[in-house]
C-alpha positions as a Markdown table, in Angstrom:
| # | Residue | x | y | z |
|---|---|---|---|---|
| 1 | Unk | 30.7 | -173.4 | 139.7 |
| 2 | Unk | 28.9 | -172.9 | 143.0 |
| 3 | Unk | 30.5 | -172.0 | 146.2 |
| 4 | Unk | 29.2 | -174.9 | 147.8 |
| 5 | Unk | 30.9 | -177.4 | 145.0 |
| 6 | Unk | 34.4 | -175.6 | 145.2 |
| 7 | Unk | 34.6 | -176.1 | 149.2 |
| 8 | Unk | 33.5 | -179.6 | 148.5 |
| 9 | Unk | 35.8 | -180.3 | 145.8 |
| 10 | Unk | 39.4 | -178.6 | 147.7 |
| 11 | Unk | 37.9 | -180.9 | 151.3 |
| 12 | Unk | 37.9 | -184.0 | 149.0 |
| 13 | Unk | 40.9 | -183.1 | 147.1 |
| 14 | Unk | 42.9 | -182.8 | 150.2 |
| 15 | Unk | 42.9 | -186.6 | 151.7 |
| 16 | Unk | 42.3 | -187.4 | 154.8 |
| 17 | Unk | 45.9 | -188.4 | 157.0 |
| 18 | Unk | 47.1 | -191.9 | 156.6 |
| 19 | Unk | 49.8 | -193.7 | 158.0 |
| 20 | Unk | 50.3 | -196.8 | 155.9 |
| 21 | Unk | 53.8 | -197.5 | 154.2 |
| 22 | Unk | 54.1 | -193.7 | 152.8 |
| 23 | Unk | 56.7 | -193.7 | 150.2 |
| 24 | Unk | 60.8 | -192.6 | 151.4 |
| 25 | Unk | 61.0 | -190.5 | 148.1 |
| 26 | Unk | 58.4 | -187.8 | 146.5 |
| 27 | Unk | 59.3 | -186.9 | 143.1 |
| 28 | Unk | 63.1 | -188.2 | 143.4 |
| 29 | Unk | 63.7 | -186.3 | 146.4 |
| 30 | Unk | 63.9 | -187.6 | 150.1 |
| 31 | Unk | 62.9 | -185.5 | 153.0 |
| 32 | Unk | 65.6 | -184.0 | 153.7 |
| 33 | Unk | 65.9 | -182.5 | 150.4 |
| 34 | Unk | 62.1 | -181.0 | 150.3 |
| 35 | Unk | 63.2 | -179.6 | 153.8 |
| 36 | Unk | 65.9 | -177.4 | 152.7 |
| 37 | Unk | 63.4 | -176.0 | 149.8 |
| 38 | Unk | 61.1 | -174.6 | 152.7 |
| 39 | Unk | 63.5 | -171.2 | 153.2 |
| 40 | Unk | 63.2 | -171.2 | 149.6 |
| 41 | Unk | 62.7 | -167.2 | 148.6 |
| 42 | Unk | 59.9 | -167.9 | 146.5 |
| 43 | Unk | 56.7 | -168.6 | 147.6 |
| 44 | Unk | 55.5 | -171.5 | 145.4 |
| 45 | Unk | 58.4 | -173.8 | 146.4 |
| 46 | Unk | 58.0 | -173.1 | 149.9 |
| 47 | Unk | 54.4 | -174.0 | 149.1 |
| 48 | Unk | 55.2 | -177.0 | 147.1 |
| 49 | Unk | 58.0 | -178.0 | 149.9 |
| 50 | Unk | 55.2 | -178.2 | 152.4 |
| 51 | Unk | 53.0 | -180.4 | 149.6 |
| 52 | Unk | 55.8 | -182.9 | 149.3 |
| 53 | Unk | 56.5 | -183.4 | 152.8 |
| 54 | Unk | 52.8 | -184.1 | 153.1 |
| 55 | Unk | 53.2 | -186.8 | 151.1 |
| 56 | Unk | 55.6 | -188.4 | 152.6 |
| 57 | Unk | 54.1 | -188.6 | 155.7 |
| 58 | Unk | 55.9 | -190.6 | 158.3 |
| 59 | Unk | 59.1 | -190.6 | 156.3 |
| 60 | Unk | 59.1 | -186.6 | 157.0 |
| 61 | Unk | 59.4 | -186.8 | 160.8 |
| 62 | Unk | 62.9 | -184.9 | 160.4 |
| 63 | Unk | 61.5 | -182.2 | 159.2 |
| 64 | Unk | 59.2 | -181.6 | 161.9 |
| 65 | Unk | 61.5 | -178.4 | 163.4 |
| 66 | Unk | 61.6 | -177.0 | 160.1 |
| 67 | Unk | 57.7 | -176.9 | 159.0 |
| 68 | Unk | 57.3 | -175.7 | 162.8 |
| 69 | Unk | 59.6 | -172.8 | 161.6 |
| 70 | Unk | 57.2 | -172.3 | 158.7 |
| 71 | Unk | 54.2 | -172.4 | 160.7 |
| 72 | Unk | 55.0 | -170.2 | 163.3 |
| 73 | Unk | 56.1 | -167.6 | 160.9 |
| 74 | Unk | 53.4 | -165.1 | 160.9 |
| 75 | Unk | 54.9 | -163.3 | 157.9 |
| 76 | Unk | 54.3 | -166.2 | 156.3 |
| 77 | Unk | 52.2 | -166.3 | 153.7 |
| 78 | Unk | 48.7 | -167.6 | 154.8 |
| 79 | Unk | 48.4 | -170.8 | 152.5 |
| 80 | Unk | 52.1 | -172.3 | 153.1 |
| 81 | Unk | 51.3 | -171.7 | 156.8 |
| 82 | Unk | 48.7 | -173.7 | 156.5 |
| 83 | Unk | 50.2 | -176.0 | 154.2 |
| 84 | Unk | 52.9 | -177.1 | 156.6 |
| 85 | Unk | 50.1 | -177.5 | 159.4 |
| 86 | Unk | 48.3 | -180.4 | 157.3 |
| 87 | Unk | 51.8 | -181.5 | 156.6 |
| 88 | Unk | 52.2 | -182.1 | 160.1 |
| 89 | Unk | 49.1 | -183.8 | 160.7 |
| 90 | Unk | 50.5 | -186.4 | 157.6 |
| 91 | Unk | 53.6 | -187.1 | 159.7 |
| 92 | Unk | 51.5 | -187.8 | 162.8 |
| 93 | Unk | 52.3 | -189.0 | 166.2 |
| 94 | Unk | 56.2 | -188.5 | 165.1 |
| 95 | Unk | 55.1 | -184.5 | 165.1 |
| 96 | Unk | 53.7 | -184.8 | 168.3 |
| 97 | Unk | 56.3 | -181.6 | 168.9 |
| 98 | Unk | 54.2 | -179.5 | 167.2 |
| 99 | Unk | 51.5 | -180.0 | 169.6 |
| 100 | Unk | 52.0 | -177.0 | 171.3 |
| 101 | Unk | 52.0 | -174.6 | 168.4 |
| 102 | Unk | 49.5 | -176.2 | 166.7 |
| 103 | Unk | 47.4 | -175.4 | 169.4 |
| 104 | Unk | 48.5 | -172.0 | 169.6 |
| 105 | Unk | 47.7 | -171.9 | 165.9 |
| 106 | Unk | 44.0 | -173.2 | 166.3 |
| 107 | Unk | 43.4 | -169.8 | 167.4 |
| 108 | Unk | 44.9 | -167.8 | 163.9 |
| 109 | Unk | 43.2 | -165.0 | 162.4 |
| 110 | Unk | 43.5 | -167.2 | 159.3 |
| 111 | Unk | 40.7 | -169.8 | 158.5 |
| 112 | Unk | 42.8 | -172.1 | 156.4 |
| 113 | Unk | 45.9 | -172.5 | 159.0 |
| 114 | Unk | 42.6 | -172.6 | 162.1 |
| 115 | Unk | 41.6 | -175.8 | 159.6 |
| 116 | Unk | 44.8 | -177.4 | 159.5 |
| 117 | Unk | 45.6 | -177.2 | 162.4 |
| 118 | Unk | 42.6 | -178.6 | 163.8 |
| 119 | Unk | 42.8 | -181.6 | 161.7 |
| 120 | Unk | 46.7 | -181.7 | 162.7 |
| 121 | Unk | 46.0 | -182.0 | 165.8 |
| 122 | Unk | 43.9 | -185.3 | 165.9 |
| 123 | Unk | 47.1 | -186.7 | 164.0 |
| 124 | Unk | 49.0 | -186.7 | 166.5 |
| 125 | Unk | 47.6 | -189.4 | 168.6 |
| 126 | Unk | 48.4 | -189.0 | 172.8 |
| 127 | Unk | 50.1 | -185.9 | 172.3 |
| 128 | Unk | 47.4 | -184.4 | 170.7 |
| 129 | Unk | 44.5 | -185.1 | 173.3 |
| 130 | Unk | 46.3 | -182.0 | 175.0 |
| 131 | Unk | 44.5 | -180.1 | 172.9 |
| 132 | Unk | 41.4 | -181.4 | 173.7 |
| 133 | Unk | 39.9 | -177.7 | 175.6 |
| 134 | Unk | 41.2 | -176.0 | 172.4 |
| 135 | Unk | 39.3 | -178.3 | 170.3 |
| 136 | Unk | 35.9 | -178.0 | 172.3 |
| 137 | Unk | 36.2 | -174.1 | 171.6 |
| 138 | Unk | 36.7 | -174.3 | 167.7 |
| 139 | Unk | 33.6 | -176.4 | 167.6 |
| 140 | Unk | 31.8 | -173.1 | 167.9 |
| 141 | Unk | 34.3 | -171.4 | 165.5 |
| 142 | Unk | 32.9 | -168.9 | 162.9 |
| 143 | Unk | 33.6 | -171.2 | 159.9 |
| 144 | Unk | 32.1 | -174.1 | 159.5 |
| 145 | Unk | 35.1 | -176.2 | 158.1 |
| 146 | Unk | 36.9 | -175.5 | 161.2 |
| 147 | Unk | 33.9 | -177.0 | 163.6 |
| 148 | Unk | 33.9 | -180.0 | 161.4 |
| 149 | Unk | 38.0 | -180.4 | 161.5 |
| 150 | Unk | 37.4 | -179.9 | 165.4 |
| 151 | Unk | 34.8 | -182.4 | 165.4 |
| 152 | Unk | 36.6 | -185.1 | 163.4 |
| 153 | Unk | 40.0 | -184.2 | 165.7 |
| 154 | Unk | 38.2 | -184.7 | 168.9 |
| 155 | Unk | 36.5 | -187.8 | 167.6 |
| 156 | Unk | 39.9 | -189.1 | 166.5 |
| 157 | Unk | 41.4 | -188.5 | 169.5 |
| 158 | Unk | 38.8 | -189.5 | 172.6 |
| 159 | Unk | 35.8 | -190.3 | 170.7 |
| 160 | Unk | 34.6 | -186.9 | 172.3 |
| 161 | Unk | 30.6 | -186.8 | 173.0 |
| 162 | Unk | 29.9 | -183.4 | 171.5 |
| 163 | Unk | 31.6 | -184.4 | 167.9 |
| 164 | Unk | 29.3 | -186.9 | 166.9 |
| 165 | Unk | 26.3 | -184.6 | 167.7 |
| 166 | Unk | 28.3 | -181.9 | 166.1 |
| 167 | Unk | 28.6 | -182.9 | 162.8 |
| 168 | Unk | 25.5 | -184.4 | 162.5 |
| 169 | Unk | 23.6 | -181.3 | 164.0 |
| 170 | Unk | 25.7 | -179.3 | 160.7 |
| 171 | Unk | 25.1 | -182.0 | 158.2 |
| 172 | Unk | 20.8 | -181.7 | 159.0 |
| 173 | Unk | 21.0 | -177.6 | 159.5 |
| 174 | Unk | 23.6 | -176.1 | 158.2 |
| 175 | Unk | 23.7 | -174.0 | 155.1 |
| 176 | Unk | 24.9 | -176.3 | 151.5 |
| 177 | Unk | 28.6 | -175.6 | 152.3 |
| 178 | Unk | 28.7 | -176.8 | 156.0 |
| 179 | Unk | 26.3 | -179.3 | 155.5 |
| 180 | Unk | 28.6 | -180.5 | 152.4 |
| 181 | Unk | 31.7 | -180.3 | 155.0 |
| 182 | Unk | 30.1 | -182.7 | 157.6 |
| 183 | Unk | 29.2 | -184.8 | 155.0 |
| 184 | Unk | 32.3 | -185.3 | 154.5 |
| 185 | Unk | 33.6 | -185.6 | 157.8 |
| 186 | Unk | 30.9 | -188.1 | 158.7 |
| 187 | Unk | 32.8 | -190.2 | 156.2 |
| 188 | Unk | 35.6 | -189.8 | 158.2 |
| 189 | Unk | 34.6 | -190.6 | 161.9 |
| 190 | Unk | 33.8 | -194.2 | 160.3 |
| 191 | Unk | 31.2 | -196.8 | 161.1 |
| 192 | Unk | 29.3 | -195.6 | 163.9 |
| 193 | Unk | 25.2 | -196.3 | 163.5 |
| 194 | Unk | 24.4 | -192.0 | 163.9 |
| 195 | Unk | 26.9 | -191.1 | 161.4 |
| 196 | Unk | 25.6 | -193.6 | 159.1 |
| 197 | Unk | 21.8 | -193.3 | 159.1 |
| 198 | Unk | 22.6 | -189.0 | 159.0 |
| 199 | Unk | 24.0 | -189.6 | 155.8 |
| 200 | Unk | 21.7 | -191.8 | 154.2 |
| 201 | Unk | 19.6 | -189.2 | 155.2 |
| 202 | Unk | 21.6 | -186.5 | 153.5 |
| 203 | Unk | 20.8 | -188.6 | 150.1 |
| 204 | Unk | 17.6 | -187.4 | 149.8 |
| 205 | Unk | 18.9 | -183.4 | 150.3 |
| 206 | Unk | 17.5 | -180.9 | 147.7 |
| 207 | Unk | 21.5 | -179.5 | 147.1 |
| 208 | Unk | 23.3 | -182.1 | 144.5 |
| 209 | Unk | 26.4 | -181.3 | 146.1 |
| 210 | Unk | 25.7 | -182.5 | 149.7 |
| 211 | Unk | 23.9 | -185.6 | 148.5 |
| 212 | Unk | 27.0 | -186.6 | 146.3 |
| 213 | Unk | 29.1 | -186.0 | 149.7 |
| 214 | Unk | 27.3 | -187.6 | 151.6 |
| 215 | Unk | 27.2 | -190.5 | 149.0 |
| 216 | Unk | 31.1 | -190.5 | 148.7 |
| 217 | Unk | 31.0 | -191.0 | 153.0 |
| 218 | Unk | 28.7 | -193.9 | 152.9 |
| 219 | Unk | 31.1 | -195.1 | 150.0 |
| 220 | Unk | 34.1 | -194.2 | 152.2 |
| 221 | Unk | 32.7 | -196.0 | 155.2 |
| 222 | Unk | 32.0 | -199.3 | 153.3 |
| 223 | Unk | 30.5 | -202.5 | 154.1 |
| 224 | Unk | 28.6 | -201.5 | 157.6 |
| 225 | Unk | 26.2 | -198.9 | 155.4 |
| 226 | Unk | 25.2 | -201.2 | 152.9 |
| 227 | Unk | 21.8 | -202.7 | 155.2 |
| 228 | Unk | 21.1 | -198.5 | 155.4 |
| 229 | Unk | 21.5 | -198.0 | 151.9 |
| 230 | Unk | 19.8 | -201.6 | 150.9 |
| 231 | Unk | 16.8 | -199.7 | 152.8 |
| 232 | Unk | 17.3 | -196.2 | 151.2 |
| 233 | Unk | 17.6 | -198.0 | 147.8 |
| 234 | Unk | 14.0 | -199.8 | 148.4 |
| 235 | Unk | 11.9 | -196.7 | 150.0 |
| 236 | Unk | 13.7 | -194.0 | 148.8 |
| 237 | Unk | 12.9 | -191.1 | 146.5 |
| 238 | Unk | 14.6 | -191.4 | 142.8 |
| 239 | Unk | 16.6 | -189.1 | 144.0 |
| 240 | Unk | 18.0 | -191.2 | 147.0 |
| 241 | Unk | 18.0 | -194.6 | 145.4 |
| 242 | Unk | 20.0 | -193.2 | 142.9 |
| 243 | Unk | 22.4 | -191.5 | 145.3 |
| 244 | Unk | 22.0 | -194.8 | 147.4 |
| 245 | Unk | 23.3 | -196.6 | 144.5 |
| 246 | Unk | 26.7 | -194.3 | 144.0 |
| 247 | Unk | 27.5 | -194.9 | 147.4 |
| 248 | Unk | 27.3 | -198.6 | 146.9 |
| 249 | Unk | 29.5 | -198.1 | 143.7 |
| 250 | Unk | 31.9 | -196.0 | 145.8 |
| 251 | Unk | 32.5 | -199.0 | 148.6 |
| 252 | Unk | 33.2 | -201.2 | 145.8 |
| 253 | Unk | 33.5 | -205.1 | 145.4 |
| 254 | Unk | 31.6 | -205.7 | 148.8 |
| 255 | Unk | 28.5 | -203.8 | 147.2 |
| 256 | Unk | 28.3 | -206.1 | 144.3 |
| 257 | Unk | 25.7 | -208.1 | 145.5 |
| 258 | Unk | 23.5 | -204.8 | 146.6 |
| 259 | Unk | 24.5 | -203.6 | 143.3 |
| 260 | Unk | 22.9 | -206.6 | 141.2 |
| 261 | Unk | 20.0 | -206.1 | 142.9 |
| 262 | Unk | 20.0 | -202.2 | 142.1 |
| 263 | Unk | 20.1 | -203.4 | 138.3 |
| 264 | Unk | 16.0 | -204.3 | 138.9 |
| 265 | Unk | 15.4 | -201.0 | 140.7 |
| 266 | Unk | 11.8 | -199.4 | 139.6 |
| 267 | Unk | 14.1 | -196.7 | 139.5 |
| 268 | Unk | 15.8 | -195.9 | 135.6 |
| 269 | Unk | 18.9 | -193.5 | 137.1 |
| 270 | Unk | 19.5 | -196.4 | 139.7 |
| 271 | Unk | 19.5 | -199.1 | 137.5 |
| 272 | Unk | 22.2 | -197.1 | 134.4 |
| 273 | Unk | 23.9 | -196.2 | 138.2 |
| 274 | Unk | 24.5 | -199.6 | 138.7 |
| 275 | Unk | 25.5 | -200.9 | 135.4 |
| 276 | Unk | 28.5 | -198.2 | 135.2 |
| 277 | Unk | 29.7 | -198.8 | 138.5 |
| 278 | Unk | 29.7 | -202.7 | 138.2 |
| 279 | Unk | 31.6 | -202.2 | 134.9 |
| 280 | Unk | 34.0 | -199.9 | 136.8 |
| 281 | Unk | 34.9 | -203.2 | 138.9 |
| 282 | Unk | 35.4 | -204.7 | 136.3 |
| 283 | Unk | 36.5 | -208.8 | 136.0 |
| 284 | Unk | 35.8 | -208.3 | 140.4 |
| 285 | Unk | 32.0 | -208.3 | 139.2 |
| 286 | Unk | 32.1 | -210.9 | 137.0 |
| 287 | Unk | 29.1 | -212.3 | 139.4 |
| 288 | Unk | 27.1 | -209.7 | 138.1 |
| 289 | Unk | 27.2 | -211.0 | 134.1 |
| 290 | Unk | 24.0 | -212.8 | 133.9 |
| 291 | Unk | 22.0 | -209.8 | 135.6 |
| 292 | Unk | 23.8 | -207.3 | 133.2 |
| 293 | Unk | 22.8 | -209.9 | 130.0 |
| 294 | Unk | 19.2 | -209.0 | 131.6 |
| 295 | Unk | 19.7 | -205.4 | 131.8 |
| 296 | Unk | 21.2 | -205.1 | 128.3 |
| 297 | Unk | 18.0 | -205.7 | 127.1 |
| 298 | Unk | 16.5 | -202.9 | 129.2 |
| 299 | Unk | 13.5 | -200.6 | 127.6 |
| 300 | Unk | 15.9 | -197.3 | 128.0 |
| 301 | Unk | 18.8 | -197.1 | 125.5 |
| 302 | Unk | 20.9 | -195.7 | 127.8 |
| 303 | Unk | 20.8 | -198.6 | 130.4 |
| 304 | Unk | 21.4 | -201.1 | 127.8 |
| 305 | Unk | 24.3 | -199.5 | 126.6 |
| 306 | Unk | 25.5 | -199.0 | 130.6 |
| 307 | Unk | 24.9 | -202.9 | 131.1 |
| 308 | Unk | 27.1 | -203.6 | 127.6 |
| 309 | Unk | 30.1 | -201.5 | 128.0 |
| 310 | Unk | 30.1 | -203.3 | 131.8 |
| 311 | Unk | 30.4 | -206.4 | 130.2 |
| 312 | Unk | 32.4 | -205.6 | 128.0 |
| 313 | Unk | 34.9 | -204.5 | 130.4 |
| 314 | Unk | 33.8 | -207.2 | 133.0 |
| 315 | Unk | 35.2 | -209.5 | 130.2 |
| 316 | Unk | 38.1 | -207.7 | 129.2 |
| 317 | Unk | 36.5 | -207.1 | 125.6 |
C-alpha cells in the first residue's frame, strides 16, 4: 500500500468532531469510568481510554482535567498524547480549558500531538480563537497534515483569509500525500464556491488516491457541488466523470436525479458507477427504476449486471 493511501486512509478513519446527541455510555461504561482507566499502567488502555472518551464527546466534559493530565505528560507516550488531544477537540467548547495547553502543544516535537492539537483547537469554539497567532504559524509547519489541521481550525474558528488559500494552494501543488490531506480538509471547510470548484478539479489528478479524496469531499459537502460535478460529469475526462460520479454517489439521495442522468454517460466506468451507487440507496432511488430497466440492457455485461442487482435491491428482491 502506498504512503500516500495509508495517510489518506488513518485522516478519513479518524472523523471529523461532531457535536450532535453523542451517546452517555461507550461500550457499557460512562465517562467517568473511561476516566479512571487513563492512569492505567499499561499503555493500550490508556490509549483506548482516550478513544472512548472521544466518542463520547460532549458527555466527556468531566474528564477534561484528566486528558489535560495526559496531554501534558511529556513522558507520555507520543500516540495517547495525541490521542487525548483529538479527544478534546470531540468534547468541544466544554474543553475550552484546555485551550491553553493545547496551544502550548501546537508547538510539540511530535507530529501527531502538533495535528491534534491543531484540529483541537478549532473545537473549541470562542475559546479557541485565542489561538489564532499560533494557528497562522503551523500553517507553515513542516508536515503537511498539520498546515491542513491549521487551516481547517482557523477556518472553523474566524473563517481566517489565508485558510482557504491554504489548502487549496496544497491540494493544486503539493506532493500526493498533502494534496490527498487538503482534499480532505476541503471537505471539511464546507460549501464555499473555491473549495468546491478545487476539488472537482482534483478529480481529474493523475494519483487515484487524491482523486478518490477529493471525490469523498465533494460527496461530504453535498448538494451545493452537484451543478460543479453535473459540469465535470459532461466535459470531463473518463477519468473525472467517473470520479464525478462517486462523489454524486457519496452525497446520496439528493444526487439521484444527477445520478439517472450519469446512467447515459458516453462514459462506461460512469455509467456501472452509477448503477452501484443508485442500488446502494436503495428503495430512496426507486425514481431511478425505469432508467436502470434501460441500462440493464446495456452493451457491457458488467453494467447490466450493475443496473440488475440495483433493482433488485431498489425493490427489496
Amino acid at each position: 500500500m502506498r504512503l500516500a493511501t495509508i495517510i489518506c486512509l488513518l485522516i478519513v478513519a479518524i472523523p471529523a468532531a461532531t457535536f450532535a446527541q453523542p451517546p452517555s455510555q461507550w461500550q457499557g461504561k460512562a465517562a467517568s469510568d473511561w476516566a479512571r482507566q487513563l492512569s492505567d499502567t499499561d499503555m493500550r488502555v490508556r490509549w483506548y481510554a482516550t478513544y472512548a472518551l472521544a466518542q463520547l464527546g460532549q458527555q466527556a466534559a468531566d474528564a477534561v482535567e484528566p486528558l489535560k493530565k495526559v496531554l501534558a505528560n511529556r513522558s507520555e507516550q507520543e500516540y495517547v498524547r495525541a490521542s487525548a488531544a483529538w479527544a478534546l477537540g470531540r468534547i468541544g467548547p466544554a474543553a475550552a480549558p484546555a485551550e491553553s495547553l493545547l496551544r502550548e502543544t501546537l508547538a510539540s516535537k511530535l507530529i501527531s500531538v502538533r495535528r491534534n492539537s491543531a484540529e483541537a483547537l478549532g473545537n473549541l469554539g470562542d475559546a479557541g480563537k485565542a489561538a489564532g497567532p499560533a494557528l497562522l504559524t503551523a500553517l507553515g509547519d513542516e508536515d503537511s497534515g498539520v498546515q491542513a489541521a491549521a487551516a481547517v481550525a482557523l477556518w472553523r474558528l474566524e473563517k481566517h483569509r489565508k485558510a482557504l488559500p491554504a489548502l487549496v494552494d496544497m491540494l493544486r501543488r503539493g506532493p500526493d500525500a498533502a494534496r490527498c490531506q487538503a482534499a480532505i480538509a476541503l471537505g471539511r471547510i464546507g460549501p464555499e464556491p473555491e473549495a468546491i470548484s478545487s476539488l472537482v478539479e482534483a478529480l481529474g489528478y493523475s494519483d487515484a488516491d487524491v482523486r478518490h479524496a477529493a471525490a469523498r469531499s465533494l460527496g461530504q459537502i453535498g448538494a451545493a457541488a452537484l451543478p460543479k460535478l453535473e459540469k465535470a460529469l459532461a466535459e470531463g475526462d473518463k477519468e473525472t466523470r467517473r470520479e464525478a460520479v462517486e462523489s454524486m454517489a457519496w452525497t446520496g439521495v439528493p444526487a439521484v436525479p444527477q445520478l439517472i442522468a450519469a446512467l447515459k454517460s458516453s462514459s462506461p466506468p460512469a455509467r456501472r458507477a452509477a448503477a452501484r451507487a443508485l442500488g446502494r440507496l436503495g428503495p430512496e432511488a426507486k425514481a431511478a427504476e425505469p432508467a436502470l430497466v434501460e441500462a440493464a440492457g446495456d452493451q457491457y455485461e458488467e453494467i447490466r449486471k450493475a443496473a440488475a442487482t440495483a433493482l433488485s435491491s431498489i425493490r427489496k428482491e
